[in-house]
C-alpha positions in Angstrom: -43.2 132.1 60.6 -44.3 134.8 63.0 -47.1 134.8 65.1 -48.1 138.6 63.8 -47.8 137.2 59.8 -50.4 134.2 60.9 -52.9 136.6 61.6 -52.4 138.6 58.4 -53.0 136.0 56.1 -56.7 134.8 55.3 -57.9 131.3 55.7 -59.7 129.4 53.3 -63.4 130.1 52.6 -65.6 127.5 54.5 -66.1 124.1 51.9 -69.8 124.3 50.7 -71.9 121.5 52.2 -73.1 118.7 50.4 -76.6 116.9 50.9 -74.8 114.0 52.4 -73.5 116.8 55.0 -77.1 117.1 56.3 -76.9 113.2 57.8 -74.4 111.4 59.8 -70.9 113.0 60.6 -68.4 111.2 58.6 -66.1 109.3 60.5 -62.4 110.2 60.2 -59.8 107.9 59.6 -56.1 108.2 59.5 -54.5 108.5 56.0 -50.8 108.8 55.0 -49.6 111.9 52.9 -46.9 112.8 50.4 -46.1 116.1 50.6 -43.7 116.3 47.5 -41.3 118.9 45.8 -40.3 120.8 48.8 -37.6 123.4 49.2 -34.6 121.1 50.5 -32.3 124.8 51.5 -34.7 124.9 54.7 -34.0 122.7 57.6 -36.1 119.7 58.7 -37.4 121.5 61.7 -38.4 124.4 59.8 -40.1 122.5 57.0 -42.2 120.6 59.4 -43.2 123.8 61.0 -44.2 125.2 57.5 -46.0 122.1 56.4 -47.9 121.8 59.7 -48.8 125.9 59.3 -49.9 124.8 55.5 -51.9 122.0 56.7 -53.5 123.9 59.2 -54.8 126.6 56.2 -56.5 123.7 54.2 -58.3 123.0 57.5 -56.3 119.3 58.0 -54.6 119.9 61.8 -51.8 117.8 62.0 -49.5 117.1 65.4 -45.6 118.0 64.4 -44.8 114.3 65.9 -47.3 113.1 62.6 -44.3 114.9 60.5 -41.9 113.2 58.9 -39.5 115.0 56.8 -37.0 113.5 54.6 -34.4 116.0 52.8 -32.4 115.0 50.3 -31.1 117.1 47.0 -33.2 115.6 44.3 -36.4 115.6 46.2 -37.3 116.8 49.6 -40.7 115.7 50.8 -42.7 114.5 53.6 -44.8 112.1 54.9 -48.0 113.1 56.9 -50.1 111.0 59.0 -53.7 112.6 59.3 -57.6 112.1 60.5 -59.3 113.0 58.3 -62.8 111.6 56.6 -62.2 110.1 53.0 -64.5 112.5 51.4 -62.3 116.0 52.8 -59.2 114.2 51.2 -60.3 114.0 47.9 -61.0 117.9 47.7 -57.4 118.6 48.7 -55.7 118.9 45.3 -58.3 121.6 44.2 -58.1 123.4 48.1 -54.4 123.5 47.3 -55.3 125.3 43.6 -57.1 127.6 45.7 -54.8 128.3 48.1 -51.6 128.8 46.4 -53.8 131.3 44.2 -54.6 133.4 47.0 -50.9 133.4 48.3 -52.2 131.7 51.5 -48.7 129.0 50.9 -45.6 130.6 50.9 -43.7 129.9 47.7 -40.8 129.7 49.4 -41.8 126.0 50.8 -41.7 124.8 47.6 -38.7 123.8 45.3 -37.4 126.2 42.8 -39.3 125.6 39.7 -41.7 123.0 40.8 -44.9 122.4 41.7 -46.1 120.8 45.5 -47.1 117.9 45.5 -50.1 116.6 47.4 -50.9 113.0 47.4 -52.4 110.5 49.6 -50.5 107.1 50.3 -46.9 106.1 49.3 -47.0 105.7 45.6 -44.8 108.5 45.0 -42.1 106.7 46.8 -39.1 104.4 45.7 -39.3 102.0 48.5 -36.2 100.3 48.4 -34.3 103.4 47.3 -35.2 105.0 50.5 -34.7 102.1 53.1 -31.5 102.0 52.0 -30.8 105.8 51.9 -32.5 107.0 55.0 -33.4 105.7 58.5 -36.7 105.1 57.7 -38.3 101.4 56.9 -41.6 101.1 55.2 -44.2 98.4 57.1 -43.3 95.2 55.6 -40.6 95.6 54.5 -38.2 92.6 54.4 -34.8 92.5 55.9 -33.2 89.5 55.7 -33.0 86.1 57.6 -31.7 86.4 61.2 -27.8 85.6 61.3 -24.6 84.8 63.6 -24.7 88.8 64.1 -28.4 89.3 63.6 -31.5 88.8 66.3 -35.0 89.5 65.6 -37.7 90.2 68.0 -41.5 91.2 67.3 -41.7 93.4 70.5 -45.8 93.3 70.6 -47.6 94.1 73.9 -46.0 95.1 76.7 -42.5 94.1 75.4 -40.3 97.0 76.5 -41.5 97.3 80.2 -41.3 93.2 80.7 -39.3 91.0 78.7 -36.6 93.9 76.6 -34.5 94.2 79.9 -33.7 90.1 79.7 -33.0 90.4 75.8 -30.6 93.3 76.6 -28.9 91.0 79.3 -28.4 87.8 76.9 -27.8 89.4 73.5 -25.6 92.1 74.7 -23.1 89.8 76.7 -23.3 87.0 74.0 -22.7 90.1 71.3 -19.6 90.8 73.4 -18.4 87.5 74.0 -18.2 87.0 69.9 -17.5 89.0 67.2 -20.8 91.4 67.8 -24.4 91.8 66.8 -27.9 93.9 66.1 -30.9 93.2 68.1 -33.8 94.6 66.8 -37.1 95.0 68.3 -40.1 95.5 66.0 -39.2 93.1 63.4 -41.2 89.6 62.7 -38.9 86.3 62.8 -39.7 86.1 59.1 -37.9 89.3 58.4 -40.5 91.3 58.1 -41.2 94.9 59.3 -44.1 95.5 61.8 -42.4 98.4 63.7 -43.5 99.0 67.7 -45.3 101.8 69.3 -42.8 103.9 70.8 -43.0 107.6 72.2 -40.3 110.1 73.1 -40.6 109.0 76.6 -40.3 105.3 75.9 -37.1 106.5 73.7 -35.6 107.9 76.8 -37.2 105.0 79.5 -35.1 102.8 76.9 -32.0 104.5 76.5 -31.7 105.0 80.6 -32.9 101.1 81.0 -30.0 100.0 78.4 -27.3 102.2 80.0 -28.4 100.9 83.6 -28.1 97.1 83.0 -24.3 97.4 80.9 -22.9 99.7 83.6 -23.3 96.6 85.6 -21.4 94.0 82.8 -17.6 93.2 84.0 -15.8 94.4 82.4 -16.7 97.3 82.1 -18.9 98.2 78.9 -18.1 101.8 77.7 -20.7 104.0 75.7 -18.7 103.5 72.4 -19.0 99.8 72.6 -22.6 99.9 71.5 -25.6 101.7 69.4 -28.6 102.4 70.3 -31.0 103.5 67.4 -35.1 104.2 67.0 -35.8 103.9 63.1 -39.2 105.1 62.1 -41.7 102.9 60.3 -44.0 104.2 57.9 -47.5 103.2 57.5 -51.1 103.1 57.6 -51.3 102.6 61.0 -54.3 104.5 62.9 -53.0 104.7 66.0 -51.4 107.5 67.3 -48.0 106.7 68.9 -45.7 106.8 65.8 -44.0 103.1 64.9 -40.2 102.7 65.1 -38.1 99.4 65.0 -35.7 99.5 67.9 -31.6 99.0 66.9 -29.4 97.8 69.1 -25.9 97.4 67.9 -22.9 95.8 70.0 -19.9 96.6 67.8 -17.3 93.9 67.5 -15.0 94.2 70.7 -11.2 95.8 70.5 -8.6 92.9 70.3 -7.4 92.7 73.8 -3.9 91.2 75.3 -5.3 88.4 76.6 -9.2 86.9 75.9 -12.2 88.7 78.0 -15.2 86.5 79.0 -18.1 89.5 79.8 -20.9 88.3 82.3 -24.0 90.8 82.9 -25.1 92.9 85.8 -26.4 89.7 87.3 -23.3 87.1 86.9 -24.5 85.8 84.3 -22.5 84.7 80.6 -23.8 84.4 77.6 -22.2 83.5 74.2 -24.0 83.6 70.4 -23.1 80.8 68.3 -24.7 79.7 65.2 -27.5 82.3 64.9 -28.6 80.7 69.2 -28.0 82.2 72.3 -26.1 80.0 75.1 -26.3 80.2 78.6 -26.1 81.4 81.1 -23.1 79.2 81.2 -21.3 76.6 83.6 -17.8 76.8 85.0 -17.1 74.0 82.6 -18.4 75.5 79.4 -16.6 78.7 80.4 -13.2 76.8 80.9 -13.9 75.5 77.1 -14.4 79.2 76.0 -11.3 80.3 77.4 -9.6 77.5 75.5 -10.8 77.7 72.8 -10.5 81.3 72.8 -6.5 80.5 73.9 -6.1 78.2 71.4 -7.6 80.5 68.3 -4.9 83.4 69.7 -1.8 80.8 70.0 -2.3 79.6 66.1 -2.8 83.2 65.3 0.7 83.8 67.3 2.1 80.4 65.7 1.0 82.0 61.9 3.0 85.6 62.5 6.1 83.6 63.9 6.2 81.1 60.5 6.0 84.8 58.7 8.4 86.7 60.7 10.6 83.4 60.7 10.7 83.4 56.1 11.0 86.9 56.6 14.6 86.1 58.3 15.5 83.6 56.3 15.1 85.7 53.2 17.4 88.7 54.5 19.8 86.4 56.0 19.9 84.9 52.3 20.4 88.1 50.9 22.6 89.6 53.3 24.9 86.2 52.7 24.6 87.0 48.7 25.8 91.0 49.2 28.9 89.1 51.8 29.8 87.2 48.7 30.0 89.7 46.2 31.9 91.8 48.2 34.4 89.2 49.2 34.7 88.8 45.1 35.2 92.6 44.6 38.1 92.7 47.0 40.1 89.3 45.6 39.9 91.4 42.2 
């Protein structure tokens, strides 16, 4: 929206005060919106700007990072974390009334033929309908158990600055060195979603740490090998860096001529077996890779031949029944 149509319209006339105004200031908290019905032919970008502009005229400032817009066909909406007291949150459904009375909302933000829809918390939501349709988890939500291809770490504290660049090391080379694997950070042991504070600049600290360290693997680890996502949690939370579980997927290595051992930036090799990281590893337990690795590929090679080797045997027995007929064709 222009700057010159801002101006035009009108905000909202000034809430009357209450007799509990005259006393303490009340204390805001953060609360989570949903901001349903809206029109899913915009973009996401130019939603969020809309909804933030909206927000704005019924006096709740919001930060475009606190905007989370999910667009899908049936039911675009959004999810809105803001600071505000408890009291200026319960007016809201009759500040909207207001509002969209006095064309201070442009229609156009909302669907064809509905209504917005202004509610606090995540009622309104399917959860499991839309951590399995978007990239989005919900806090507490429950993945799974950890597997042979799946590694869970909580990430609290200062995780990413101090102990993420050793996780990247191990996982990573023990992903490569089997049939590959998700580490992700922000997740409890128990399965459970707890998401970690991440920023745009911790996004792009981590991409440029991950990149870093594998340039370094032998062989050489190339960008397609490997995935590197930042889902975003939603919550409750008050604090203001938005929650995200960090994805790091190793995709299962291209079948090569011969078997590849891969060994990190600092030497060092790793393998995953049975849901356990091993290593770093000895000459002698990398001898035992390699032959087992050898001896997995020769009964592989051992299998085609039996195949190949029927295969033969059938064609030679038809080719020896067609001789035959022939031979019987020409006597006559």
């Amino acid at each position: 929206m222009k700057s010159q149509d801002k101006q035009l319209l009108p905000k909202l006339p000034p809430k009357e005060s209450s007799p509990k105004d005259s006393g303490l200031k009340a204390v805001p908290s953060t609360h989570t919106l949903y901001v349903g019905h809206l029109n899913p032919q915009f973009s996401v970008p130019v939603l969020a700007c809309l909804l933030r502009d909206t927000l704005e005229r019924l006096e709740l400032p919001v930060a475009r990072e606190h905007i989370e817009v999910v667009r899908r066909p049936r039911n675009t909406y959004a999810l809105v974390q803001v600071a505000a007291p408890k009291a200026a949150l319960a007016s809201l459904p009759w500040r909207l009334q207001m509002a969209m009375e006095e064309q201070l909302i442009l229609k156009e933000l909302t669907a064809r033929g509905k209504e917005l829809v202004l509610n606090e918390g995540l009622e309104s939501l399917n959860h499991r309908e839309e951590i399995l349709g978007q990239e989005q988890l919900f806090q507490g939500a429950f993945l799974g158990s950890e597997t042979r291809n799946v590694e869970f770490k909580r990430g609290s504290g200062e995780y990413l600055s101090l102990a993420f660049k050793h996780h990247v090391r191990r996982y990573v080379c023990a992903f490569l060195n089997s049939e590959g694997g998700s580490l992700l950070v922000g997740v409890e042991d128990n399965g459970l979603v707890q998401g970690i504070h991440c920023s745009h600049r911790d996004e792009d600290r981590t991409r440029l740490l991950v990149d870093s360290i594998l340039q370094g693997f032998k062989p050489q680890v190339f960008p397609d090998a490997y995935t590197l996502t930042f889902i975003p949690v939603i919550s409750t939370s008050t604090a203001n860096t938005p929650l995200k579980v960090l994805r790091l997927t190793v995709h299962t290595p291209k079948a090569q001529g011969e078997p590849q051992l891969y060994e990190t930036d600092q030497g060092e090799v790793f393998l995953r077996r049975d849901g356990s990281i091993q290593g770093p590893l000895s000459v002698g337990a990398i001898q035992d890779w390699c032959r087992q690795k050898w001896t997995i590929e020769l009964g592989k090679l051992e299998e085609k031949v039996k195949v190949l080797t029927v295969e033969k045997e059938q064609l030679q027995q038809q080719l020896q029944q067609r001789r035959s007929l022939s031979c019987s064709c020409c006597v006559l």
